[in-house]
C-alpha positions as CSV (number, residue, x, y, z in Angstrom):
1,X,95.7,100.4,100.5
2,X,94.2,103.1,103.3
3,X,92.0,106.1,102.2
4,X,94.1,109.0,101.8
5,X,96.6,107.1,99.8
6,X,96.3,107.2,96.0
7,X,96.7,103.9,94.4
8,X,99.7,104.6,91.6
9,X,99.0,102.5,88.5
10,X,102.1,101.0,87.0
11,X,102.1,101.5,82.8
12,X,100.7,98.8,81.5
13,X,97.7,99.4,84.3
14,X,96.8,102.6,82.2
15,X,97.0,101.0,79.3
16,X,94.1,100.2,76.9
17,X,93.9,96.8,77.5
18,X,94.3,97.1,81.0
19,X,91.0,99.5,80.8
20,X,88.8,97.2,78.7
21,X,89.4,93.8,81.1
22,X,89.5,96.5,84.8
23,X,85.9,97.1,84.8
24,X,84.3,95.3,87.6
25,X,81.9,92.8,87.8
26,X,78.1,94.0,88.2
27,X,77.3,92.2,90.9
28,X,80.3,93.4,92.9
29,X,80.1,95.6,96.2
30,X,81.4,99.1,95.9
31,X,81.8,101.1,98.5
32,X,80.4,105.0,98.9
33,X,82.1,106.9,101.7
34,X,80.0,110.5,101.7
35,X,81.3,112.4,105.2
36,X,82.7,109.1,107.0
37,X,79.3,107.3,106.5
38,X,79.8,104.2,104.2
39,X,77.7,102.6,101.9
40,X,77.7,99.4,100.6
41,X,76.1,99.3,96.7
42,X,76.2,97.1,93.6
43,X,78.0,98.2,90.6
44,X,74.6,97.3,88.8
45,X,72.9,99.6,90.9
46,X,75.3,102.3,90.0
47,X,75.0,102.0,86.0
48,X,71.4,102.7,85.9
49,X,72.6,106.0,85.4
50,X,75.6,105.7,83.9
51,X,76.1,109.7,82.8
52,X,75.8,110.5,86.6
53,X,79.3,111.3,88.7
54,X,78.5,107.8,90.5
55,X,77.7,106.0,87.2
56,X,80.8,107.1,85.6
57,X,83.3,105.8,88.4
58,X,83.2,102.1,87.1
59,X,84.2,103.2,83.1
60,X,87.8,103.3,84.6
61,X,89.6,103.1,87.6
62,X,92.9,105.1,86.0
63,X,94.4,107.5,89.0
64,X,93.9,110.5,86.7
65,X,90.3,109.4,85.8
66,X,89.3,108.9,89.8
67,X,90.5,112.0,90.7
68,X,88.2,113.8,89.0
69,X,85.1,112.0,90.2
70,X,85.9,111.5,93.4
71,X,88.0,113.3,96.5
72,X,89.8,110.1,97.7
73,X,89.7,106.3,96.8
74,X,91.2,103.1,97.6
75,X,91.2,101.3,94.0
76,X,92.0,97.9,96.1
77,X,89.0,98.1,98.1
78,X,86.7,99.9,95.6
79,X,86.1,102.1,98.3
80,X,85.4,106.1,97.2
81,X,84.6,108.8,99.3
82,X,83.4,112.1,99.0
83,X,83.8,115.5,101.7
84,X,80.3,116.1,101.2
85,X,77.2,116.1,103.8
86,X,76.3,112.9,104.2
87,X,72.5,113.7,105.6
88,X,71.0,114.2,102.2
89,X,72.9,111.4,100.3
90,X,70.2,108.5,101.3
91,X,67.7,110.3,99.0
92,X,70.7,110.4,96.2
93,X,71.4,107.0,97.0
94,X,67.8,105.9,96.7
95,X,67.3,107.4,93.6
96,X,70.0,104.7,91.8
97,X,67.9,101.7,94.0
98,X,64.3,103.0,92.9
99,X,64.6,104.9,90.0
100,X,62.1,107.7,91.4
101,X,63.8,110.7,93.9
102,X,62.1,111.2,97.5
103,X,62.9,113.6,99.4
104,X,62.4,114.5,103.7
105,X,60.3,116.4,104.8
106,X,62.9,118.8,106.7
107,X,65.2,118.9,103.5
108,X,65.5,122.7,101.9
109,X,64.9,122.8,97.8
110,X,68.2,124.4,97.1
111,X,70.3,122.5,99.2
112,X,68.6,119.2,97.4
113,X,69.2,120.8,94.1
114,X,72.8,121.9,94.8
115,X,73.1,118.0,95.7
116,X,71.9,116.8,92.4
117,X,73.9,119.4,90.6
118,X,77.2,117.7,92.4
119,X,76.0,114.3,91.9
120,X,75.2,115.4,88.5
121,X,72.1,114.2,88.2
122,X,69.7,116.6,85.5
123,X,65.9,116.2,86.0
124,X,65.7,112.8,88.0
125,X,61.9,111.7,88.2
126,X,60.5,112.5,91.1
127,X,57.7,110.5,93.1
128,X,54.4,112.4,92.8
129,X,53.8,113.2,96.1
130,X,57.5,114.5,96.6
131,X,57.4,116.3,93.8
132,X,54.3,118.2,95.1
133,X,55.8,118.8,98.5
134,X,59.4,120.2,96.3
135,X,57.9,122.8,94.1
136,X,55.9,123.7,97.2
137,X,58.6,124.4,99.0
138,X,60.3,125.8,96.3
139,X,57.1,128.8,96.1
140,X,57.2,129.2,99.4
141,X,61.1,130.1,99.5
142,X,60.3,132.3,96.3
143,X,57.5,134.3,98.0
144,X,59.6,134.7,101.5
145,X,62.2,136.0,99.3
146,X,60.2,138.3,97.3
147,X,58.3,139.5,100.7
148,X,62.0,139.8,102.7
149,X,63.3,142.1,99.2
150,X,59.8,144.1,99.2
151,X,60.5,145.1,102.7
152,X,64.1,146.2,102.5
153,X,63.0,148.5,99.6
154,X,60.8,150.0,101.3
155,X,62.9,150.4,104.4
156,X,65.6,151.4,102.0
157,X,63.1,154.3,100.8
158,X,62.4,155.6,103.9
159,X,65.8,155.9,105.2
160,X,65.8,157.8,101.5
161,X,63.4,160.4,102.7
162,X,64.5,160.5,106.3
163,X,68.2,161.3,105.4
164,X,66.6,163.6,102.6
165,X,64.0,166.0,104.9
166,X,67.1,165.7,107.5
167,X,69.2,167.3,104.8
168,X,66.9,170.2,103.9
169,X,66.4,170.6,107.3
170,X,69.9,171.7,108.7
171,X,70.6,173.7,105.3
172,X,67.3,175.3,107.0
173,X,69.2,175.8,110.0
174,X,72.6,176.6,109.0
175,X,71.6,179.8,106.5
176,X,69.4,180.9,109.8
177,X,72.3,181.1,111.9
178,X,74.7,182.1,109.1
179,X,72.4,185.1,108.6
180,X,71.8,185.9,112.4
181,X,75.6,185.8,112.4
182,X,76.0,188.2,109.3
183,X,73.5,190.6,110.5
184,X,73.1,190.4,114.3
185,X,70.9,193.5,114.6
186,X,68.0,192.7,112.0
187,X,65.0,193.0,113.7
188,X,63.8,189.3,113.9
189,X,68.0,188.3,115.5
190,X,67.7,187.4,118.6
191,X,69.5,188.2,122.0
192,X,72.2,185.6,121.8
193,X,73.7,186.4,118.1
194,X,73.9,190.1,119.3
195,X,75.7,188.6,122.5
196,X,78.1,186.6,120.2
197,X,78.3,189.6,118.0
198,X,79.9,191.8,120.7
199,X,81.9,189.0,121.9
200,X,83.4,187.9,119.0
201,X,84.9,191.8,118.0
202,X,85.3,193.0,121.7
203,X,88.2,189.8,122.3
């Protein structure tokens, strides 16, 4: 059966029985399909962590069960994919083979941990000098973030103050020419309110 159609399992397939004896052999291939790129794994390799989204998918291959681990699957061919990026899934992958997570150099903290948190994988151990280069990385994302918010505040305060003296500024302005207007022939009015004056009552 193709990928994209969900293997229905008749009733005695969902039964208990049919659960205990479904489990597949260890040594058997499974198939990982993350974006359209496959990969080939043992179950064995699978169950080192078997609390992990990946680790859970051989306990039971029920329709119901699947669907909530996985976005498709082909229970015939033990083939499961996922709509996920494929690019970071080699260092997910290589964390059930080796036991220890590396990471690229090019790959960004939060994307890697938004991966684990999918793959559900809590605090995986980390090679040394990975783990260096990830809470590295991680500071230096903290402290551009800190630095990028630092600057909007300030920019934030100056518009403040801008927007502030422009304010005081044309109440300034309009009492001046709402009392040049009210009394056109004070001494300090100039020429043109006593113009506007005479034009305004002579129409």
């Amino acid at each position: 059966m193709m990928i994209g159609n969900v293997k229905k399992l008749s009733e005695d397939e969902n039964s208990e029985e049919y659960n205990k004896t479904s489990h597949p052999e260890e040594n058997k291939r499974v198939v990982i399909n993350v974006g359209g790129f496959k990969h080939e794994v043992l179950w064995q390799t699978l169950n080192r962590f078997p609390e992990t989204k990946l680790g859970r998918l051989k306990k039971n291959l029920n329709t119901e069960y699947l669907n909530n681990l996985c976005d498709d699957f082909d229970a015939e061919k033990l083939e499961f994919f996922y709509d996920r990026d494929p690019t970071l899934f080699n260092s997910i992958l290589n964390y059930y083979r080796e036991g220890k997570l590396h990471i690229i150099d090019n790959m960004c903290p939060n994307l890697l941990q938004s991966e684990l948190d999918y793959w559900e994988i809590d605090e995986p151990e980390m090679d040394l000098y990975c783990e260096e280069k990830f809470y590295h990385k991680q500071q230096v994302i903290i402290e551009l973030v800190d630095s990028y918010l630092k600057i909007v505040k300030e920019e934030k305060h100056k518009i403040e103050e801008i927007n502030k003296i422009n304010s005081n500024k044309i109440k300034v302005w309009k009492n001046k020419i709402w009392n040049t207007l009210e009394n056109p022939f004070e001494k300090n009015s100039s020429l043109i309110a006593k113009v506007f004056y005479f034009i305004q009552f002579s129409s």
